[in-house]
C-alpha positions as CSV (number, residue, x, y, z in Angstrom):
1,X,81.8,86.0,81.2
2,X,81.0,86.9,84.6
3,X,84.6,86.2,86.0
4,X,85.6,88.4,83.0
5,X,83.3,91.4,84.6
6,X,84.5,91.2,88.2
7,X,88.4,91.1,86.9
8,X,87.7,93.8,84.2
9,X,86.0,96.0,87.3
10,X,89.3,95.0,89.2
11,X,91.6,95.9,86.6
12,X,89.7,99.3,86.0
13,X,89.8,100.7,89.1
14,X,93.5,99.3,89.5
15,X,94.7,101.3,86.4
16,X,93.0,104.2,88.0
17,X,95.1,104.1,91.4
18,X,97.9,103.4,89.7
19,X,98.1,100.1,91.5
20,X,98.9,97.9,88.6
21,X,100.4,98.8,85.0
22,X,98.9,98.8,81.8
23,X,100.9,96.1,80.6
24,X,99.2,93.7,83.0
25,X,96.1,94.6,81.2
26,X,96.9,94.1,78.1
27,X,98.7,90.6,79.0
28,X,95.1,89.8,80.4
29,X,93.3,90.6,77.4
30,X,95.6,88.4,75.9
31,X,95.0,85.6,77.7
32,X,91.5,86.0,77.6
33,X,91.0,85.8,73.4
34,X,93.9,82.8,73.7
35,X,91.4,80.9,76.1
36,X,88.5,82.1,74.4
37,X,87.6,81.9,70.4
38,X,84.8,84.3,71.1
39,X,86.0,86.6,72.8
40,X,84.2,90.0,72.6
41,X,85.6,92.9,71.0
42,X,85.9,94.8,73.8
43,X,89.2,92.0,74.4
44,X,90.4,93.4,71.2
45,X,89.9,96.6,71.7
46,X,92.3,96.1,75.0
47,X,94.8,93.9,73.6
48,X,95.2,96.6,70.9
49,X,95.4,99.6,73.2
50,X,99.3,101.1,73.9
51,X,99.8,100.2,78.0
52,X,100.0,103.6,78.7
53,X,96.9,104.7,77.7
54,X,95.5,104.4,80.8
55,X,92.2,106.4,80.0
56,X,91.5,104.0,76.8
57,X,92.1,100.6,78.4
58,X,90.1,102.1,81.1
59,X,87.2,103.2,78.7
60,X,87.7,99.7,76.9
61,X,87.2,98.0,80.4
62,X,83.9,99.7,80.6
63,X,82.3,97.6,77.9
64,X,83.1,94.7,79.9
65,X,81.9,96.4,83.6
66,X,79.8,98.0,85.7
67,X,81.0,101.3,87.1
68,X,80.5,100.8,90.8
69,X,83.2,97.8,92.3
70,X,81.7,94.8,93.7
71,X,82.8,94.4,97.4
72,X,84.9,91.0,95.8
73,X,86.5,93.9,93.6
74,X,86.9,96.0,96.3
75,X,88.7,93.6,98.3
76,X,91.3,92.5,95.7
77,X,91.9,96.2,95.0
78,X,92.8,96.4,99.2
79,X,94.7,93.1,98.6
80,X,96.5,95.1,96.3
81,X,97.0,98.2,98.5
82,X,98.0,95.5,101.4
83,X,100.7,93.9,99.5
84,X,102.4,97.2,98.1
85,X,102.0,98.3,102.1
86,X,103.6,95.1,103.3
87,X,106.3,95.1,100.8
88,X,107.3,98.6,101.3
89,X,106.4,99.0,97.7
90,X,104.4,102.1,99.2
91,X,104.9,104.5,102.1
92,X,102.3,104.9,104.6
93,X,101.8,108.4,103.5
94,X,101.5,107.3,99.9
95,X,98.8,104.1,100.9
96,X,96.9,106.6,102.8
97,X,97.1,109.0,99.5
98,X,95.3,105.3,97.6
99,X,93.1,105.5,100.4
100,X,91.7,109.1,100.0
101,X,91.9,108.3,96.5
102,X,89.5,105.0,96.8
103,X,86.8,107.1,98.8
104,X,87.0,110.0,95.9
105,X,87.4,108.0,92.9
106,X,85.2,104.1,93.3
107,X,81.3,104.3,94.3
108,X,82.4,102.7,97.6
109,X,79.1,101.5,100.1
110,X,78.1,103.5,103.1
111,X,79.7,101.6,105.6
112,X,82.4,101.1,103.6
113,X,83.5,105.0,103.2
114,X,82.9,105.2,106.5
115,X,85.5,103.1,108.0
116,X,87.9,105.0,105.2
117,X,86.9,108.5,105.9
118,X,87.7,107.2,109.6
119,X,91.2,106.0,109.0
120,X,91.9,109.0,106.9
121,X,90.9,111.2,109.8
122,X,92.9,109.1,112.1
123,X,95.6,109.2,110.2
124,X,95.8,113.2,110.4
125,X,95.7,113.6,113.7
126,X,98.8,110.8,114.2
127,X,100.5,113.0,111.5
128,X,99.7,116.2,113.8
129,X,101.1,115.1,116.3
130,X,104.1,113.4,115.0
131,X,103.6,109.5,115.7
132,X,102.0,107.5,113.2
133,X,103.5,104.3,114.7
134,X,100.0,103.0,116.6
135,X,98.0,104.4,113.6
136,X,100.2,102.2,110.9
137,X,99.9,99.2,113.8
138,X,95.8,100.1,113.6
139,X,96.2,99.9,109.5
140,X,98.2,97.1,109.2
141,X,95.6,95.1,111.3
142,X,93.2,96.6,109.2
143,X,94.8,95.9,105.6
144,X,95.7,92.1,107.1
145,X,92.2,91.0,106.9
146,X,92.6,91.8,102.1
147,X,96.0,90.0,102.1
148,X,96.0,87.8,99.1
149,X,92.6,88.6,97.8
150,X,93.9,90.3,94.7
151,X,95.1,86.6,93.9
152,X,91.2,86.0,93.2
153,X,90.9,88.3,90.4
154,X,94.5,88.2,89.0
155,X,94.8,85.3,86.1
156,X,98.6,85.8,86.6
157,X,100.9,87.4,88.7
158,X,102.5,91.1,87.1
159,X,105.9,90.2,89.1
């Protein structure tokens, strides 16, 4: 059950910045009462929910959770925000938006919303004053250390 709390925390706070679909969820509730015969109701509860009712899978996923991330969360959900980065799947403008979005949103650790509050300044002033090319160099570097971690909490890929 505990691997079912860290990727139901995962998924959760996924859903809620929009970096991965409600379909995946529902595919992974799936898979979870396939594998297991006692699966809680919670699973049901998920399996039964339409994909894009993001606020009920995410109430659903609650049952299953604690509210604040883990920092093994938190890393898959950068692993995430990495690959959509790397992949041009998102802008820089629109991974910083995640960014902002992870400090408001997630119960993040000290340090933690330090070093985001930090790029998110950062990120401003290169915006100011018209060059963002050494601040995405700075991010990239930064993002490189989550690539793949997402795979840890994923029981299959949404591709």
């Amino acid at each position: 059950m505990s691997d079912y709390r860290e990727q139901a925390s995962f998924y959760r706070a996924a859903l809620l910045l929009g970096l991965l679909p409600g379909s995946l969820v529902v595919r992974w509730a799936d898979t979870a009462i396939d594998r297991d015969v006692g699966a809680s109701a919670a699973f049901i509860e998920i399996a039964a929910t339409p994909p894009t009712d993001i606020t009920s899978l995410r109430h659903a996923l609650l049952q299953l959770c604690e509210e604040k991330p883990s920092e093994m969360v938190m890393r898959a959900l950068f692993g995430l925000v990495e690959r959509d980065l790397a992949s041009g799947r998102r802008s820089l403008r629109d991974t910083m938006t995640v960014i902002r979005q992870i400090r408001g949103f997630l119960r993040l650790s000290p340090t933690l919303n330090d070093q985001l509050r930090s790029l998110g300044v950062d990120f401003a002033l290169a915006s100011r004053d018209g060059d963002t090319t050494e601040f995405e160099r700075r991010l990239y570097d930064w993002l490189q250390k989550y690539a793949g971690a997402e795979r840890t909490l994923m029981s299959f890929s949404h591709e």
